[in-house]
C-alpha positions in Angstrom: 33.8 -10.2 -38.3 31.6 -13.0 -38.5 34.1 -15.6 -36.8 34.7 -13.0 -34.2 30.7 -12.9 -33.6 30.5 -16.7 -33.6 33.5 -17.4 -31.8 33.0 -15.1 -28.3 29.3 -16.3 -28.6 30.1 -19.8 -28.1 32.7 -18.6 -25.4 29.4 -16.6 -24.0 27.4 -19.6 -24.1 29.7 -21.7 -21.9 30.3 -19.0 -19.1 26.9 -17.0 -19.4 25.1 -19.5 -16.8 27.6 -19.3 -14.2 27.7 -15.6 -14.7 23.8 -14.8 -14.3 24.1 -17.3 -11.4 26.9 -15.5 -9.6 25.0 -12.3 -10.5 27.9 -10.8 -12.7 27.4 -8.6 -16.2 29.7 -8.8 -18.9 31.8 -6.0 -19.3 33.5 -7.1 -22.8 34.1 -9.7 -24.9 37.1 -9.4 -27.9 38.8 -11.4 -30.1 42.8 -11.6 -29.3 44.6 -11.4 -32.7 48.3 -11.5 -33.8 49.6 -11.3 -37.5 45.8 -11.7 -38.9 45.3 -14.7 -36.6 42.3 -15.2 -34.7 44.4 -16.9 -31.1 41.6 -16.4 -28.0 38.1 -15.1 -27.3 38.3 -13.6 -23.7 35.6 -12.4 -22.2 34.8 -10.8 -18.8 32.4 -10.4 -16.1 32.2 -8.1 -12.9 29.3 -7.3 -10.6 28.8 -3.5 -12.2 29.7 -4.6 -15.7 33.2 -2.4 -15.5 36.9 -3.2 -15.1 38.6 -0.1 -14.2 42.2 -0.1 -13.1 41.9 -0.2 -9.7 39.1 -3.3 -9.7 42.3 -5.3 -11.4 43.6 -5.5 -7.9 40.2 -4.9 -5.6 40.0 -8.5 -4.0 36.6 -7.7 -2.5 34.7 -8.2 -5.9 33.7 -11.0 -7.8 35.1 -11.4 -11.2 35.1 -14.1 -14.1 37.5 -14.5 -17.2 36.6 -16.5 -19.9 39.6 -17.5 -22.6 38.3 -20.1 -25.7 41.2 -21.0 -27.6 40.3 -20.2 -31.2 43.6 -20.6 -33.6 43.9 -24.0 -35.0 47.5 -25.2 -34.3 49.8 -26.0 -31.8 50.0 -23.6 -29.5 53.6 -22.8 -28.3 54.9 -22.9 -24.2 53.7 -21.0 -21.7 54.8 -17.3 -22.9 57.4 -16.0 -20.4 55.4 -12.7 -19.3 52.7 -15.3 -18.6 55.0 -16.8 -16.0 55.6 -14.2 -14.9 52.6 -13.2 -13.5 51.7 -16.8 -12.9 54.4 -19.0 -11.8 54.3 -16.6 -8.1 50.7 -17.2 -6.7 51.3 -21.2 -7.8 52.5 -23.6 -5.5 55.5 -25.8 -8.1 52.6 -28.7 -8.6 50.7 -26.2 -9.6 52.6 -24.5 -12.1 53.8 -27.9 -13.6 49.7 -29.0 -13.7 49.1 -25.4 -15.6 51.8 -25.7 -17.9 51.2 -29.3 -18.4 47.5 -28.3 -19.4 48.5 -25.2 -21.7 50.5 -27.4 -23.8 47.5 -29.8 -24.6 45.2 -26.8 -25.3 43.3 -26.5 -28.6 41.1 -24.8 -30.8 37.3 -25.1 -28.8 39.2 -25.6 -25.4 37.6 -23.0 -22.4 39.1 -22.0 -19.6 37.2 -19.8 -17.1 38.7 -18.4 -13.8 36.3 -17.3 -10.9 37.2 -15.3 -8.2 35.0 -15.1 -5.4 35.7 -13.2 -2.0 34.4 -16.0 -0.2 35.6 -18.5 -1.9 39.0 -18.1 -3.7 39.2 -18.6 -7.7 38.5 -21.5 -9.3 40.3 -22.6 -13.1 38.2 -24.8 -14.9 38.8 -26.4 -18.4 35.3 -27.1 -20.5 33.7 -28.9 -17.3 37.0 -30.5 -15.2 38.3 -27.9 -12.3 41.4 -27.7 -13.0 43.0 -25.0 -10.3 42.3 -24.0 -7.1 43.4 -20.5 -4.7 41.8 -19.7 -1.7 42.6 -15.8 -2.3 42.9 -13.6 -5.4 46.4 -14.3 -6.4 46.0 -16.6 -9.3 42.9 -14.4 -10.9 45.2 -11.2 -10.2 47.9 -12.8 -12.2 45.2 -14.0 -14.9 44.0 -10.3 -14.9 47.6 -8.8 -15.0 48.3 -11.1 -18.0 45.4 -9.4 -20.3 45.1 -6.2 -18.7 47.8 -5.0 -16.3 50.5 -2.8 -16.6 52.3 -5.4 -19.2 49.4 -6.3 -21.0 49.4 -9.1 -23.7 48.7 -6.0 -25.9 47.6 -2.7 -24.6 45.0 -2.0 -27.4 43.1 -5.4 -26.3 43.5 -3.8 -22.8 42.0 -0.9 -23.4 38.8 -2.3 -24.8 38.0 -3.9 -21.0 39.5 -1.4 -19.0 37.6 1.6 -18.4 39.2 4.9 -17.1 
């Protein structure tokens, strides 16, 4: 429990600026497990501080996803349900610059996505943009990867999205 309250505050520390800027309020922040191994801190941001189902495909509101890799070791490919969801809003540079990226990810790494109506979203790795979308696609399919229909796990899911 400690870890986990060190871990997603460092995670908080690196996107809470840009959040308070943008005028966004966390909705949750969680520790992604598998076998008893601490993999991600994700955290979340909209404008009302809630994530319900339907604001996972509402392309009028701001949103923000934070991921900090936490799990010390090589990190596999891409998982498949990630492309998935992925691999159709990126343009085949993209994709092979995102995969590329994923495969030199680790532990202390943080990725934040931003999606602004007026602007698109935005990937950024620690301080170097790393994506770009003029529409929502690419934070839908970030979105649909943690909390969509498929979810990476649907208990983590249900500890953003509220009914």
């Amino acid at each position: 429990m400690f870890t986990h309250l060190l871990t997603t505050a460092a995670l908080l520390a690196a996107a809470v600026p840009a959040a308070q800027e943008d005028h966004l309020t966390l909705v949750n922040r969680e520790v992604r497990e598998v076998m008893w191994k601490d993999l991600y801190a994700v955290a979340v941001w909209s404008e009302d501080g809630e994530l319900t189902e339907d604001d996972l495909y509402d392309d009028s509101r701001p949103k923000r996803l934070a991921v900090e890799v936490i799990y010390d070791g090589a990190l596999p490919d891409i998982p498949e349900s990630w492309s998935h969801e992925l691999k159709p809003e990126l343009s085949e540079e993209q994709w092979k610059l995102l995969a590329d990226g994923y495969r030199t990810l680790e532990k202390g790494d943080k990725i934040v996505v931003t999606y602004d109506p007026e602007t698109g979203t935005e990937m950024v790795q620690g301080e170097q943009d790393v994506l770009s979308d003029e529409g929502y696609g690419l934070m839908k399919g970030f979105l649909d990867i943690w909390f969509g229909e498929d979810p990476i796990s649907e208990d983590f899911r249900e500890e953003f999205i509220q009914d």
